[in-house]
N, C-alpha and C positions, 0 to 999 in steps of 0.2 A: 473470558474463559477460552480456553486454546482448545482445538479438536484434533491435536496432535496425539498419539498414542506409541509410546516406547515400552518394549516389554521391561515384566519387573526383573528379570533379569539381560543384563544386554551382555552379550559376547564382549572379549577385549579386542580393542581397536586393531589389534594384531588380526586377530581373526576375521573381525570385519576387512579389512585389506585383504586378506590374503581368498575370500569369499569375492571380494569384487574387484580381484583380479582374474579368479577363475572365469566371473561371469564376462570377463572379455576375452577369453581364450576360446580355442577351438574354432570351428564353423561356422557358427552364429550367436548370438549377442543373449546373453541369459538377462531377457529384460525382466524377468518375474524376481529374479535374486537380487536385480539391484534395487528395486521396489521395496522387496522386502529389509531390504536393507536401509538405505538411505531415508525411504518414509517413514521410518519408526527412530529416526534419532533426531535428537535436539541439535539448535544449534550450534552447542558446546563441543558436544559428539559429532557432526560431521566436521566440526574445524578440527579436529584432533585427527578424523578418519583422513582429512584431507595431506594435514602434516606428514603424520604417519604414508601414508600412502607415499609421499612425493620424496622421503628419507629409504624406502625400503626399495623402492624401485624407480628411481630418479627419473619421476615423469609427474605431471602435472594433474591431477585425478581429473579436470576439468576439462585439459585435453585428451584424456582416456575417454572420458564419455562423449568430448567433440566427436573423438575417431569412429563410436562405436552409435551411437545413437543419431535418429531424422526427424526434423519435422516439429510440430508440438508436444512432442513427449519430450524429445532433448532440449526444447527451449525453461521447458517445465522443469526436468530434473537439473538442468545446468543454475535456473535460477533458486531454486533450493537448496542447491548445497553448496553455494554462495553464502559467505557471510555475513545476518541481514545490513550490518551497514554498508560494503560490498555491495553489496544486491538494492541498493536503496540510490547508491551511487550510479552506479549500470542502467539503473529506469531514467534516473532525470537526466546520464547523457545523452540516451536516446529520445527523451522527451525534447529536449532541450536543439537536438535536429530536425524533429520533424517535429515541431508544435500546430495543434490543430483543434478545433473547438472541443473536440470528444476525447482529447487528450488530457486529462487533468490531472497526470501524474506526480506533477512536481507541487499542485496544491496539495495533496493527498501525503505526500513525504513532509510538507513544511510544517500541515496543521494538524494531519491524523497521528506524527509519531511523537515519541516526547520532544520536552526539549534537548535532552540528555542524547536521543535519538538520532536528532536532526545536527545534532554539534560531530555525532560519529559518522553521520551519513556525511558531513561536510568533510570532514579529515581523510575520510576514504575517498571522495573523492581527489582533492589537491592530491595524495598518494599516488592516485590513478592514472590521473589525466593531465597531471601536471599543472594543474593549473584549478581557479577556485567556481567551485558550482557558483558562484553570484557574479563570478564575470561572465561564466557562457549565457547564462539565467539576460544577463543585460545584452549581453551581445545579438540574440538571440530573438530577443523580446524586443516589440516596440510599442512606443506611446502609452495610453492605461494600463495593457497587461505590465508593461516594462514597471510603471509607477506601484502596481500592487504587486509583483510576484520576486522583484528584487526582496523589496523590504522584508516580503515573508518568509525567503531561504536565507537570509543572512538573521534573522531572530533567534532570540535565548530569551524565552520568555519564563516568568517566575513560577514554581510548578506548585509552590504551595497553596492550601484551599482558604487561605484568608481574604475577604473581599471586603472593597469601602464599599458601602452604601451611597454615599454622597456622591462620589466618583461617577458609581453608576448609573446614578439619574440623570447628571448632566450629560454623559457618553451617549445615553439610550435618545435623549432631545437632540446630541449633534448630528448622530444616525437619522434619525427622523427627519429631521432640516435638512436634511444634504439630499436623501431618499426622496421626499418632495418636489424639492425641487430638479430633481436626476442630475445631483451633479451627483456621481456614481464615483468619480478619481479623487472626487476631494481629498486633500491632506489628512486633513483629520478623520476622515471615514479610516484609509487606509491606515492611519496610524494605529487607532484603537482596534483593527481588526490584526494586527500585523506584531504589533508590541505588549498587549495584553494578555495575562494569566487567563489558563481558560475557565478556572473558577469565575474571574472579574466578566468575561466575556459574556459568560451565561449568568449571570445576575443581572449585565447591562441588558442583556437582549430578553426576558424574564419582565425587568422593569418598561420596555419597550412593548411590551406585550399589552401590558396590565395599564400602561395607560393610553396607548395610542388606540386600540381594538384588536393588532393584526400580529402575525409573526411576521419577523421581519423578511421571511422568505417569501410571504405570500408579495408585499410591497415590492420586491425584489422579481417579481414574475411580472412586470412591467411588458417588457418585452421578450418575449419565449425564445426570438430568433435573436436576441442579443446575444453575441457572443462572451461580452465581458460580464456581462450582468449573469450568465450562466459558470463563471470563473467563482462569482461572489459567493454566489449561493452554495457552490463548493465548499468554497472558504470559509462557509458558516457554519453549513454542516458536519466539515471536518472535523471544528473547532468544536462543538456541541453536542455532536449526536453521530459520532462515526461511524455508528453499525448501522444507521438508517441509510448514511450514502453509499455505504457499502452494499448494501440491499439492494439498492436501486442499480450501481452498476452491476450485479452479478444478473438480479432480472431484465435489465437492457440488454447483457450481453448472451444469456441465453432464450431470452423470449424472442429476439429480433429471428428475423428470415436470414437465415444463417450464422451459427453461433461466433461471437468474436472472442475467437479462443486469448487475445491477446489481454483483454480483460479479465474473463475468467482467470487467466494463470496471473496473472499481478494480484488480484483481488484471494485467491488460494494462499498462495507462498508467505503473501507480506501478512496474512493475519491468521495463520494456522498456528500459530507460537504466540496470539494476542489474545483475539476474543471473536474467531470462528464460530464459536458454540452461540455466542448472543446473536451472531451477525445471521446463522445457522433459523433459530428459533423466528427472530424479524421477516427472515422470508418465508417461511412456512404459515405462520400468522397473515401475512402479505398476499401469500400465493396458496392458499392451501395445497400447496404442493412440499413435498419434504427438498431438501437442497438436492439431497443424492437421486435421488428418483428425479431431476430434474435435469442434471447432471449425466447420469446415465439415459438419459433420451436423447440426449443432444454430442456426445462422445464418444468415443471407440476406442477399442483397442489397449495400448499401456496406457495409454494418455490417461483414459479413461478411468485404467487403476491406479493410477498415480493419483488422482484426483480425489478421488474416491480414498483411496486410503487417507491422504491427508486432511477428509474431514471427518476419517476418523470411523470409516466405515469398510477398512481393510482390515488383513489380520495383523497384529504385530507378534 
């Protein structure tokens, strides 16, 4: 469920331009009009605001807002009204430069979006960058990570809810075997985690459960300070239960000793238009704390209404 909010009646795309063109006229920067604006429309709607904008007044609304906005409000608003395959592409080239353990952006686009998703985040990229997310992905990457995080940006997995049984008992034994023994790269671990429906996934790892004792995450917490075995368990949770590790990075990134805004805003933007609202609910259950009231203790300023409105706690 998305915590986006568009009013029931939206102004014409005319209007909207011609409103956030005002808001960058004069003296200073009407950051409450572009808020109001831009946080209350769909994706649909800002790729129209953006056309529109760039035919009425032959400038790039993206560089309009480079010119006119600082800091994490403009990183926030610029990745917003990106469109999200755009915006999906834009994270993993930046992932894909500075890769780091606490970086798991490019698991999170492989596993957390669809398949349908992940084929438009690929096409936007090569558009982009000239060249294909799974060559920077290798380029970039080495040894295990290189072995698990190729395979999982270059997949097109089947999206329908049919699953073998059989399939999955012997999948849920290879995991196990391979888990055992920490061969962690094995082939086949990474095959089935990387080429399988995530219907088949979560029946394999369900079956995995129900006969070995454990989730496979718990077996996977081998080593805490493992940097790849903390990749995996990404990649499981993506696959299975995305609003849980959604949860966890939004409470890492505001419970730690200074907020890391740059998760905060990845974790806002890419699921405000998905399922916000569950991801919303997981943490308050979590934390007995509401998101926004957590949000707001740790934010300022537009940033902070920016924020705020997108989960749905601004006015539209």
């Amino acid at each position: 469920m998305a915590t986006l909010t568009v009013p029931a009646q939206v102004p014409s795309v005319a209007e909207d331009c011609e409103q956030l063109r005002k808001a960058f006229s004069g003296w200073g920067t009407n950051e409450e009009l572009i808020i109001s604006i831009l946080a209350h429309r769909n994706a649909a709607q800002r790729k129209s605001i953006r056309q529109t904008y760039a035919q009425t007044y032959e400038e790039d609304l993206l560089k309009a807002l480079d010119k006119e906005l600082t800091n994490d409000f403009e990183r926030l608003v610029m990745l917003w009204t990106l469109d999200p395959a755009e915006r999906d592409a834009y994270l993993a080239n930046e992932a894909t430069k500075r890769w780091t353990s606490s970086n798991q952006v490019l698991v999170e686009i492989a596993c957390a979006r669809s398949p349908h998703d992940l084929i438009l985040a690929r096409q936007a990229y090569h558009a982009r960058f000239k060249k294909s997310l799974e060559e920077d992905v290798a380029h970039h990457t080495t040894g295990d990570f290189r072995k698990l995080l190729v395979p999982l940006v270059s997949s097109y997995r089947y999206e329908g809810d049919e699953v073998n049984m059989t399939l999955a008992k012997t999948e849920a034994k290879i995991l196990h075997e391979n888990i055992s023994k920490k061969a962690y790269s094995d082939e086949d671990l990474i095959r089935i985690l990387a080429t399988r429906s995530k219907a088949q996934i979560n029946a394999t790892l369900n079956h995995y459960k129900d006969e070995f004792g454990k989730d496979i995450d718990e077996d996977l917490e081998a080593d805490p300070k493992d940097e790849f075995l903390s990749i995996l368990r990404a990649t499981v949770k993506c696959l299975t239960y995305p609003e849980k590790y959604f949860e966890n990075v939004l409470r890492s990134a505001i419970n730690k000793q200074g907020t890391d805004e740059g998760a905060l805003t990845r974790v806002v933007v890419t699921r405000a238009e998905v399922d916000l609202k569950i991801i919303n609910d997981a943490y308050y259950k979590r934390n007995s704390v509401p998101l926004d009231r957590a949000i707001a203790k740790d934010t300022r300023g537009d940033y902070e209404k920016m924020l705020l409105a997108l989960i749905g706690h601004g006015d539209a």
